[in-house]
C-alpha positions as CSV (number, residue, x, y, z in Angstrom):
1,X,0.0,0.0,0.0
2,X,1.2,3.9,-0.2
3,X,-0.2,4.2,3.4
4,X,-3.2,6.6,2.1
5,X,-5.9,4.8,3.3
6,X,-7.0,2.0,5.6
7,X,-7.2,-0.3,2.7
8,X,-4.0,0.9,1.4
9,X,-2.0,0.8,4.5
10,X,1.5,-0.1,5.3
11,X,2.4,-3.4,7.3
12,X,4.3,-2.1,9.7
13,X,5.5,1.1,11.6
14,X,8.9,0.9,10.1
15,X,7.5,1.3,6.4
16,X,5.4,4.3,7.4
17,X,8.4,5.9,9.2
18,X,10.9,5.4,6.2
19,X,7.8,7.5,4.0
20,X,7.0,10.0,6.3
21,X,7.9,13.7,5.9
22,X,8.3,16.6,8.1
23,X,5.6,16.8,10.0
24,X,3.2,14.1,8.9
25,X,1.0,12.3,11.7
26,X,1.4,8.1,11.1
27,X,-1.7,6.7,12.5
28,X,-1.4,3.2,13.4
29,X,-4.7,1.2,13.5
30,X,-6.4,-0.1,17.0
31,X,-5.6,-3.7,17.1
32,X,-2.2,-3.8,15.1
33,X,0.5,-5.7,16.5
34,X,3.8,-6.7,14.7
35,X,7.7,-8.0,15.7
36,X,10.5,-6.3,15.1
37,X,14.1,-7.5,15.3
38,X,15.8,-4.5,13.6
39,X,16.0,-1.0,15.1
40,X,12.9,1.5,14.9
41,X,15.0,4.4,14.1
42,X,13.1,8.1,13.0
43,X,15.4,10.8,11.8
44,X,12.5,12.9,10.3
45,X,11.8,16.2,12.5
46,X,8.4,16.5,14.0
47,X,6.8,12.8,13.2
48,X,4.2,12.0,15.2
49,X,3.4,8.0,15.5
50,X,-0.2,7.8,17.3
51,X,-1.7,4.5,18.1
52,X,-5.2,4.1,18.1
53,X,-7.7,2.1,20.6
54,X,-7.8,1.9,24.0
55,X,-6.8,-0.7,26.4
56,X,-6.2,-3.9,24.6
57,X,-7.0,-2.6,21.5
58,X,-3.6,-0.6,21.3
59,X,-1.3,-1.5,18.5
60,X,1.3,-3.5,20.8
61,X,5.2,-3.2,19.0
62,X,7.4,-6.5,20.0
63,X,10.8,-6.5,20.1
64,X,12.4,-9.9,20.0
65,X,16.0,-8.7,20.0
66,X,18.3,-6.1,21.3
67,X,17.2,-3.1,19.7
68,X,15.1,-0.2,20.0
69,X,13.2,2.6,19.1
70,X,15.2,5.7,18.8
71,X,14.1,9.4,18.0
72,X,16.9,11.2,16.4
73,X,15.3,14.2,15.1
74,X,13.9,17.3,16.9
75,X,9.9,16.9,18.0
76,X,8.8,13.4,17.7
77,X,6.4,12.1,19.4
78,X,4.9,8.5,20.2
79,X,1.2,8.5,21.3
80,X,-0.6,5.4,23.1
81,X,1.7,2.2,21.7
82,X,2.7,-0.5,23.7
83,X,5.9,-1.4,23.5
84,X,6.7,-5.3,24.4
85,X,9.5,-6.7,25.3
86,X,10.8,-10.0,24.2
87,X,14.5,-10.1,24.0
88,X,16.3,-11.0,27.1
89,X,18.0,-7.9,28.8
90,X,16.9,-5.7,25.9
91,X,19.5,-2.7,26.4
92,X,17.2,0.0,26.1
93,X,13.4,0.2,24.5
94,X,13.0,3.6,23.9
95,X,15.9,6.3,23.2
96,X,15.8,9.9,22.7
97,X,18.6,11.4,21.2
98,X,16.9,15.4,19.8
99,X,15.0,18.5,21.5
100,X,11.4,18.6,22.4
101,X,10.8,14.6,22.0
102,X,7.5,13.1,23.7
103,X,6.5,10.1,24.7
104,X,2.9,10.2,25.6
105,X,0.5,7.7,27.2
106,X,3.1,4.8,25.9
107,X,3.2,1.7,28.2
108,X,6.7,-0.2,28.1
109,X,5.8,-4.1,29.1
110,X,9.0,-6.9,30.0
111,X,7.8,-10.3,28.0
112,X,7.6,-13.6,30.0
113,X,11.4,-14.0,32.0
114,X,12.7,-11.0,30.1
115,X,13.4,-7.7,31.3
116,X,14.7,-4.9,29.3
117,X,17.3,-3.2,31.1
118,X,16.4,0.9,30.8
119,X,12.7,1.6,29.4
120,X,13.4,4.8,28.2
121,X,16.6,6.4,27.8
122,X,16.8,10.4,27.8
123,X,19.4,12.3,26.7
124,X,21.5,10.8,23.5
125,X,25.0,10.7,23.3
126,X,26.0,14.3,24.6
127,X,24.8,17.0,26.8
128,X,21.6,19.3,25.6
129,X,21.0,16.8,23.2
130,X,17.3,16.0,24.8
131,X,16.4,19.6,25.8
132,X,12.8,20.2,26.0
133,X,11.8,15.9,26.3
134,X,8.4,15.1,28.1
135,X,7.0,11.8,29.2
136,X,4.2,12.4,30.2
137,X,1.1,9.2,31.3
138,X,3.3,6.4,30.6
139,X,3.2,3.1,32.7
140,X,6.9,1.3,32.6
141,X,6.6,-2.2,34.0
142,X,9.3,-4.5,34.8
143,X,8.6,-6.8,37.1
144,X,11.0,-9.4,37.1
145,X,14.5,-8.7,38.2
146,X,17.0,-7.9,35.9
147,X,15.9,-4.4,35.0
148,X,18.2,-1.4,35.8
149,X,15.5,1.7,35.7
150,X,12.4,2.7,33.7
151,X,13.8,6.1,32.8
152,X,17.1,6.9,32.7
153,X,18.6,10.7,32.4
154,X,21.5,9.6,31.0
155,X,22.7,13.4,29.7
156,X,22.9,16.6,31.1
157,X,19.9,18.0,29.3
158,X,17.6,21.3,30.5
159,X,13.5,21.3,30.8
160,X,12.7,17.8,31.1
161,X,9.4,17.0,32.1
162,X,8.1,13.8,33.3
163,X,4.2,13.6,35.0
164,X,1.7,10.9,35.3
165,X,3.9,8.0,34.7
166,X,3.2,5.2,36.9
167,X,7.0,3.3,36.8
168,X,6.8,-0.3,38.6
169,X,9.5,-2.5,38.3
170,X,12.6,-4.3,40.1
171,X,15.3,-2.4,39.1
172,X,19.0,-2.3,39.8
173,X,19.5,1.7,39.7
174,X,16.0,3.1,40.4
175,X,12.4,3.5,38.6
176,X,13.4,7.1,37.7
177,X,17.7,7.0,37.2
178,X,19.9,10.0,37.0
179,X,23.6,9.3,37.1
180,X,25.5,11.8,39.8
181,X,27.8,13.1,36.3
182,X,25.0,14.7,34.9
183,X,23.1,17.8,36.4
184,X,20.0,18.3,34.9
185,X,18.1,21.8,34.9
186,X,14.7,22.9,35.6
187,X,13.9,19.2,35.4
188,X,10.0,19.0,36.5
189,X,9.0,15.5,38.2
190,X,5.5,15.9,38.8
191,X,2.2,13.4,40.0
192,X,4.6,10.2,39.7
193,X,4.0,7.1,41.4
194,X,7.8,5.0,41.3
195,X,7.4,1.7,42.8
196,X,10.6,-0.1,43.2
197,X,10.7,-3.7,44.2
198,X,14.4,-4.0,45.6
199,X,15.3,-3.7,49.0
């Protein structure tokens, strides 16, 4: 399909992505589900991926090997997905590397005796990268030990917001991880509830 049209559409998020221009809005249909063992990886400014459906019927994204979704270009966002994991000690699920990313109302979900190690990963590769990121009514479960944290600020980055997440795991470092290296500004942490199952 060319992805015009219900009965035209594309068979997976990846296809949509590699199509999509500046600004377009890739609506993924209530029900969809798919596996993915290569990378998710969106260099086009200002996507937005929106999922349709609610509870079950959310589009549910599987990935059976170490890789992940990763937003490399300023003011992406991902909108009601569930993201599955099913790769043992999946490195990271969900990795913003540009300015004003959002992840909104995404749940992250370990598969059956697999954890992923960081849920979602803010800040890229150096400092300021991931200015201006918000998560914002995300649930991040990982159950099972093996995880390290559900979001990581792994980058000095300024006005990151994250609010309404409920964050429930066993994890290593802590539901919501900053490292001690990297001093983040007018960070806002707001109407959170972290659970963490270690002692």
């Amino acid at each position: 399909g060319n992805g015009l049209s219900w009965g035209g559409a594309f068979e997976t998020v990846a296809e949509a992505i590699a199509k999509a221009l500046a600004g377009d809005m890739i609506l993924v249909n209530a029900g969809h589900s798919e596996s993915t063992a290569v990378a998710i990886t969106m260099s086009v400014a200002g996507v937005h991926v929106v999922g349709l459906g609610v509870g079950d019927r959310r589009p549910v994204i599987t990935f059976t090997a170490d890789v992940d979704w990763n937003l490399n270009a300023a003011g992406i966002v991902l909108e009601n997905l569930v993201l599955k994991n099913d790769s043992d000690s999946q490195a990271i699920v969900v990795e913003i590397n540009a300015a004003d990313c959002q992840v909104r109302y995404c749940e992250l979900r370990e598969g059956s005796s697999k954890q992923f190690l960081v849920g979602i990963d803010i800040g890229g590769t150096a400092a300021n990268n991931a200015d201006g990121t918000k998560i914002i009514g995300c649930a991040i479960y990982s159950i099972s030990a093996g995880a390290n944290s559900g979001i990581k600020l792994s980058e000095i980055s300024d006005a990151t917001v994250i609010a309404d997440c409920v964050i429930d795991g066993d994890f290593g470092d802590a539901g919501i991880h900053n490292p001690t290296a990297f001093v983040l500004t007018n960070l806002l942490l707001d109407r959170n509830i972290v659970r963490n199952r270690q002692t």
